[in-house]
KELO-350657 format. One line per field, with one value per residue (C-alpha): x, y, z; residue number from 1; residue in one letter. Coordinates in nm, 3 decimals, padded with zeros to 5 digits. Example, Ala and Ser with C-alpha at 12.3 -4.5 7.8 and 13.67 -1.06 7.14 Angstrom:
# residues 2
xx 01.230, 01.367 $
yy -00.450, -00.106 $
zz 00.780, 00.714 $
num 1, 2 $
residuo a, s $
***
This chain:
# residues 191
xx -02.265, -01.927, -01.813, -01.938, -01.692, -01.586, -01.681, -01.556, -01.317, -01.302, -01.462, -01.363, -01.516, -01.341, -01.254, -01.252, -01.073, -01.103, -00.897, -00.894, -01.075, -00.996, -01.260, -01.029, -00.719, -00.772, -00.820, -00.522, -00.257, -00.421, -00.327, 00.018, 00.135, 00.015, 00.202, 00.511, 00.792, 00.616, 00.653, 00.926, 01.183, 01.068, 00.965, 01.172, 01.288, 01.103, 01.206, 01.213, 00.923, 00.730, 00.612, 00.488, 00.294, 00.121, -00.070, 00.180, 00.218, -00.191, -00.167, 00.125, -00.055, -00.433, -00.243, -00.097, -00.376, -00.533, -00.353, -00.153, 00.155, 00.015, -00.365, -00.345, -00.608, -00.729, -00.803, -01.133, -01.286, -01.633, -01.811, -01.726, -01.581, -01.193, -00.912, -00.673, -00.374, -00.290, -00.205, -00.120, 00.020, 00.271, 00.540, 00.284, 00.451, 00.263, 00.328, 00.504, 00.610, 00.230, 00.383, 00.322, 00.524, 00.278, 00.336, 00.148, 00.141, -00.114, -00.135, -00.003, -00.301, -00.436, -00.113, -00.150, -00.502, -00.536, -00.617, -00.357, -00.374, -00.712, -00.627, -00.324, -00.537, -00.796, -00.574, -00.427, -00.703, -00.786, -00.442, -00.487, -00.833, -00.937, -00.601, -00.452, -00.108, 00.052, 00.303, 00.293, 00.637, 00.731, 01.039, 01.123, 01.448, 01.546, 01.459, 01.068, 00.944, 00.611, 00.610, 00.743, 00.517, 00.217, 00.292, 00.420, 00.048, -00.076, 00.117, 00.421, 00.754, 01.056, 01.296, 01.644, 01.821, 01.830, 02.154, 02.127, 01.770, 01.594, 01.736, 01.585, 01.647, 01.887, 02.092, 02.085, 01.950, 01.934, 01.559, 01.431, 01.243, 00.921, 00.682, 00.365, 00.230, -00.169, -00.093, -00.012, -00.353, -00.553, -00.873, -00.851, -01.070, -00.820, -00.847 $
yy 00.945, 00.857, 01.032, 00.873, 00.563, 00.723, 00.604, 00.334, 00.433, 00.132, -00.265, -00.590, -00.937, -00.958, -00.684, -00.277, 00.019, 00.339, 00.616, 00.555, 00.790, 00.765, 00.505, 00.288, 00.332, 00.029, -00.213, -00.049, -00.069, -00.381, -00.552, -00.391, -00.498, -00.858, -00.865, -00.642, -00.944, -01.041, -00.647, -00.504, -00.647, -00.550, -00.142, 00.176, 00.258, 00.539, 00.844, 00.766, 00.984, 00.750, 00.405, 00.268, -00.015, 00.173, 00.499, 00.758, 00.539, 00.569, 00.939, 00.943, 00.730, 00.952, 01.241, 01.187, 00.925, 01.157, 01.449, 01.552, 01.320, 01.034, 00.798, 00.572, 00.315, 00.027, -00.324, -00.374, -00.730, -00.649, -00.972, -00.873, -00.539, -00.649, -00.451, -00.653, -00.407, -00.101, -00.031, 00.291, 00.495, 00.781, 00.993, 01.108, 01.341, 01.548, 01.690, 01.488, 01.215, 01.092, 00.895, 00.734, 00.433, 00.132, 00.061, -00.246, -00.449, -00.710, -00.859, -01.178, -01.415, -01.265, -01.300, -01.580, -01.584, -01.352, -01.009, -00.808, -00.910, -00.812, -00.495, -00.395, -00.458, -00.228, 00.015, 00.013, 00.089, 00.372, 00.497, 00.455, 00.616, 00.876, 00.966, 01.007, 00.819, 00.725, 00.468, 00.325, 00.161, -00.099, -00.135, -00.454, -00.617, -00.902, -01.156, -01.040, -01.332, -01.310, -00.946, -01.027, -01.301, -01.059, -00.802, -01.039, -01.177, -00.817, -00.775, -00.568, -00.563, -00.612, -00.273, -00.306, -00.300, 00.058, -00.001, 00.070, 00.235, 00.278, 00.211, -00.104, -00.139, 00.098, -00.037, 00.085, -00.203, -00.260, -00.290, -00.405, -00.198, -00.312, -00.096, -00.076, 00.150, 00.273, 00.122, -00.250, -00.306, -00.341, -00.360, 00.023, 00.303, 00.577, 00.929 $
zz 01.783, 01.605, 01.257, 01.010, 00.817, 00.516, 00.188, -00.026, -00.291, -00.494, -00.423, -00.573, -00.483, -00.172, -00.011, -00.084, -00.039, 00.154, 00.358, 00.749, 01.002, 01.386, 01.446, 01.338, 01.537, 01.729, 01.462, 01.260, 01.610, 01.671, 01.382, 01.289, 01.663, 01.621, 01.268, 01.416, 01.377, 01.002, 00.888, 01.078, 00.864, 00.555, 00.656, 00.713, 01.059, 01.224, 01.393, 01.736, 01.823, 01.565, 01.658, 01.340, 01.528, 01.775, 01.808, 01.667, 01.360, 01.340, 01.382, 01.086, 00.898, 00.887, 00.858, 00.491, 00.403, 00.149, 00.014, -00.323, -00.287, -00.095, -00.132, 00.123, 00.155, 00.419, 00.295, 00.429, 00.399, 00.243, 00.403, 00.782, 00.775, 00.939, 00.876, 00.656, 00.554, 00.371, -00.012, -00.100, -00.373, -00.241, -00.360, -00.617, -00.913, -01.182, -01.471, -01.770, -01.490, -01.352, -01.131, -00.756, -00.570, -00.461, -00.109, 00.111, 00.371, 00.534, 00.845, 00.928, 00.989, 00.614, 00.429, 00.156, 00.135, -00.260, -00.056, -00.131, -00.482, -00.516, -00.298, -00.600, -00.843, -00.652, -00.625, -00.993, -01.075, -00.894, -00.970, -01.337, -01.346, -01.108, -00.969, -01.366, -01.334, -01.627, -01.430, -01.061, -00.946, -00.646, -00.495, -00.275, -00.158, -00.322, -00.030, -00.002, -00.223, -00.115, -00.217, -00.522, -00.614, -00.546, -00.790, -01.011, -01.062, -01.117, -01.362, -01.271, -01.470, -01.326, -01.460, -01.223, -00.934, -00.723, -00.495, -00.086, -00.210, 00.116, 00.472, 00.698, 01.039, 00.991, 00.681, 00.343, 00.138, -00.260, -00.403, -00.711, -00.894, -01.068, -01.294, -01.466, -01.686, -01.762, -02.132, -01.943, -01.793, -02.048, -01.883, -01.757, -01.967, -02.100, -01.975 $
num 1, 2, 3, 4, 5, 6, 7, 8, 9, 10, 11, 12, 13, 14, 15, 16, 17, 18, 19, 20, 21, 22, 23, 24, 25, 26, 27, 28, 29, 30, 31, 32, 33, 34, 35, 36, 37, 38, 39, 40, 41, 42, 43, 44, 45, 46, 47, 48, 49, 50, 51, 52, 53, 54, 55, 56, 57, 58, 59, 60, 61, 62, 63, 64, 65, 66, 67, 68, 69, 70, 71, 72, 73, 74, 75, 76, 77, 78, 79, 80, 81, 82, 83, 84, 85, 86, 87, 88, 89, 90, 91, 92, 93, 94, 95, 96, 97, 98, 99, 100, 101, 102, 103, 104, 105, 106, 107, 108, 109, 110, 111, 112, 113, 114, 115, 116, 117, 118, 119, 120, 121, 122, 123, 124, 125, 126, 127, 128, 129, 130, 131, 132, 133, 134, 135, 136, 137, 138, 139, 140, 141, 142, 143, 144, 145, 146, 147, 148, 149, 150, 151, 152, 153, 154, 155, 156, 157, 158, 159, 160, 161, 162, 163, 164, 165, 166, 167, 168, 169, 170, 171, 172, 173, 174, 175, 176, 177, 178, 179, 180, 181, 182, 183, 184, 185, 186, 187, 188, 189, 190, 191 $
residuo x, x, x, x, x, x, x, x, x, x, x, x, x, x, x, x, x, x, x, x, x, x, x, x, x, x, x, x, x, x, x, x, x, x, x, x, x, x, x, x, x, x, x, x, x, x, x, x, x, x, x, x, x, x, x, x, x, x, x, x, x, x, x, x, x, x, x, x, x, x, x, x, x, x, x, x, x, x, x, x, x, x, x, x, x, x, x, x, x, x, x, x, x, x, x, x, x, x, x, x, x, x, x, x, x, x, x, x, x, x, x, x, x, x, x, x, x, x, x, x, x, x, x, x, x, x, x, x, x, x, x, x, x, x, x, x, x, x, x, x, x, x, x, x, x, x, x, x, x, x, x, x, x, x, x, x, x, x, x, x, x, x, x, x, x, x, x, x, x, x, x, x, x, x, x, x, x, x, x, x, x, x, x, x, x, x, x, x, x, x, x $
***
C-alpha cells in the first residue's frame, strides 16, 4: 500500500496547497521536463550533480520542502488532483525580521489560466497566519512580465532594483524587488 498523500495545508476555489511526498515524483519530473524551455530561463543554474527537471531536482526539492527556512508547497488542482506548479516561501528569517522570499513556477500548458494567483494568495496566507511572517518579498528580472503581472494582482509592491541579484544560466542578472507586508492584506486575522 503506498504512504499516505499528505494533507492539505491551505484550499481556495481552485486549487490547494500541500508539501510533496515521493508518490509524486513522476507527476513533478513530468511536468517540469515538459515546461523545461518555458522555466529554464527564468531559474538558477544547478550544480551539475543537480538536474532541476528530472529526478535529482525531485529529490532536492522533498528534501527542503518543509523545514525552518523553507515551506514549499505543490499546486494541486482540487477538481482532478494534477500537479500544476510550486509556490513556496524560503529563505525564512526570525526574530525582528519575520521574513521569507515567495518563489513559483507553473507549468506551461497551466500558465495564464488564474492558478498561480490563487496559489500566492494561498500561500500569503499561510505565510501571514500559521507560519507568523511579518513581510514576504519576490524578486524577478525585469523581462518576466507574466511574473510580474501575477504578483502585481495579489497585491505586491514594487520596492527597487537589486543589481546582478541572483545568477541565470550562469549570468548575474538585476531583479526587482517586490514586497508585501501582513499589515497590506487586509483580509488576514492578526496574530
Amino acid at each position: 500500500m503506498p504512504p499516505p498523500t499528505p494533507p492539505t495545508l491551505i484550499a481556495g476555489s481552485r486549487v490547494h496547497l500541500r508539501h510533496p511526498c515521493e508518490a509524486d515524483r513522476r507527476a513533478w519530473v513530468t511536468l517540469r521536463s515538459a515546461s523545461r524551455d518555458f522555466l529554464e530561463r527564468w531559474e538558477p543554474k544547478r550544480p551539475a550533480s543537480i538536474d532541476g527537471f528530472g529526478s535529482t531536482g525531485f529529490d532536492l526539492y522533498k528534501h527542503n520542502a518543509d523545514t525552518d527556512r523553507q515551506q514549499r508547497h505543490l499546486i494541486i488542482r482540487t477538481a482532478d488532483d494534477t500537479l500544476l506548479g510550486h509556490v513556496g516561501i524560503n529563505e525564512i528569517a526570525r526574530g525582528p525580521f519575520q521574513n521569507g522570499i515567495l518563489g513559483y513556477w507553473i507549468g506551461e500548458a497551466f500558465a495564464q489560466q488564474g492558478y498561480m494567483t490563487e496559489a500566492i494568495r494561498l500561500v500569503l496566507q499561510r505565510g501571514f497566519g500559521d507560519l507568523g511572517l511579518h513581510r514576504i518579498e519576490a524578486n524577478i528580472m525585469p523581462a518576466n512580465t507574466a511574473s510580474k503581472a501575477v504578483i502585481a494582482k495579489c497585491g505586491f509592491r514594487l520596492e527597487g532594483v537589486s543589481p546582478r541579484y541572483l545568477q541565470i544560466a550562469g549570468v548575474w542578472a538585476d531583479h526587482e524587488r517586490y514586497a508585501i507586508t501582513a499589515e497590506e492584506v487586509p483580509q488576514l486575522p492578526r496574530r
